[in-house]
C-alpha positions in Angstrom: -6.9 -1.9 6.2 -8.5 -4.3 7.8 -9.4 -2.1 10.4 -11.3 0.4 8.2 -8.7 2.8 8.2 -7.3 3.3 4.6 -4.2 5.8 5.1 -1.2 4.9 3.2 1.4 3.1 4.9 4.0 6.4 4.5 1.0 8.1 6.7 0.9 5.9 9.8 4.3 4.7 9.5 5.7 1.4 8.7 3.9 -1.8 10.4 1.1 -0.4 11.1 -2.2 -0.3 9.4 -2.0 -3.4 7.8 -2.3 -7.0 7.7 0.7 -9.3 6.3 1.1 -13.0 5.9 4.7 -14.4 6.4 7.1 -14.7 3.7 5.9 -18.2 2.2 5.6 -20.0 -0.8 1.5 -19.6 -1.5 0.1 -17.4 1.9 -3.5 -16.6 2.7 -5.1 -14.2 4.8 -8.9 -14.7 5.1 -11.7 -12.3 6.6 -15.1 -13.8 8.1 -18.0 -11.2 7.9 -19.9 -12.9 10.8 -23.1 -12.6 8.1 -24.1 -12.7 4.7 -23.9 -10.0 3.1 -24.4 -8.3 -0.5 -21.0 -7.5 -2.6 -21.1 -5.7 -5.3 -17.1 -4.3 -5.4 -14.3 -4.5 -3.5 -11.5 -2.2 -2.8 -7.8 -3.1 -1.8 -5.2 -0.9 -0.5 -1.8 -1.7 -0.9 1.3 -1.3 0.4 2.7 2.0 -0.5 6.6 2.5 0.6 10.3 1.6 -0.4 11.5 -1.0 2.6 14.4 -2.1 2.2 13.8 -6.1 2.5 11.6 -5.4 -0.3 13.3 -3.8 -3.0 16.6 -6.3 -1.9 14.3 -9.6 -2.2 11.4 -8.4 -4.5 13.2 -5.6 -6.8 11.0 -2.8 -5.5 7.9 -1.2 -3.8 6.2 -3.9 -1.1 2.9 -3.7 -3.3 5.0 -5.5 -5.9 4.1 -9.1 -2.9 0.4 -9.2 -4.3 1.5 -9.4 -7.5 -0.6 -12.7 -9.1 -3.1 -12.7 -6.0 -5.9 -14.9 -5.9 -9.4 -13.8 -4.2 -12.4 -15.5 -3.7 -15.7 -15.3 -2.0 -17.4 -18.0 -0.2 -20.8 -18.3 0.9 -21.7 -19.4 4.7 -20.0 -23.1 4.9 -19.8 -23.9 1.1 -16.5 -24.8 -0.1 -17.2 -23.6 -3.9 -16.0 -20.1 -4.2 -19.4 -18.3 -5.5 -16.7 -15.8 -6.7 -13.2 -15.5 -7.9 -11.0 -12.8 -9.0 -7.1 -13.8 -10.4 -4.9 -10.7 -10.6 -2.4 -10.8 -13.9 0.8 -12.4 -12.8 2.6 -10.9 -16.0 2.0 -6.9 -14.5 4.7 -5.4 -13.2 2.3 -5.3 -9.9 -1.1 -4.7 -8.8 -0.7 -1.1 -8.1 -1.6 1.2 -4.4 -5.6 0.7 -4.9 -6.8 -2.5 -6.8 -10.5 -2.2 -7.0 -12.1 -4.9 -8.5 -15.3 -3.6 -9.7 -16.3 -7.5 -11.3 -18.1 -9.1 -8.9 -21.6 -9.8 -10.2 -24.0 -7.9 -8.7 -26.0 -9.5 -6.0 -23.1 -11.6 -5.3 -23.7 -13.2 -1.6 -20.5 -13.9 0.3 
């Protein structure tokens, strides 16, 4: 919900709402806030429905495609993360709302 507007997929309808990368072996997506700014949590809103590409390729829900994800927070033009969160690979998924609650507070990304 890139767009601030957190309604389940099975509200607005499929394809919309969202942000994707293409099927591919290790994608990104990345955000730039314009400024520094404090983080103290972050919240992520998954995929909710049954498509049918998903449960054929990926054996279920299309939340199951962040399984294992990988974010990090950078700081202005540093290349060291000053933040890195590793979901567990070995769940079964991530679940609809992954709020990772982790970051240290006063964390500046």
């Amino acid at each position: 919900a890139n767009d601030g507007d957190v309604r389940p997929e099975s509200v607005v309808g499929a394809g919309n709402g969202y942000s994707a990368t293409t099927n591919e072996i290790n994608p990104w997506w990345e955000v730039t806030l314009g400024t520094s700014v404090v983080i103290d949590s972050i919240t992520i809103y998954n995929r909710d429905l049954v498509h049918d590409w998903c449960t054929a390729n990926l054996g279920g829900n299309c939340s199951i495609r962040l399984k294992g994800f990988r974010l990090e927070i950078f700081n202005g033009d540093d290349a060291n993360a000053v933040f890195t969160y590793n979901d567990d690979p070995s769940l079964v998924g991530p679940g609809l709302i992954i709020l990772i609650t982790t970051v240290p507070s006063g964390t500046i990304g």
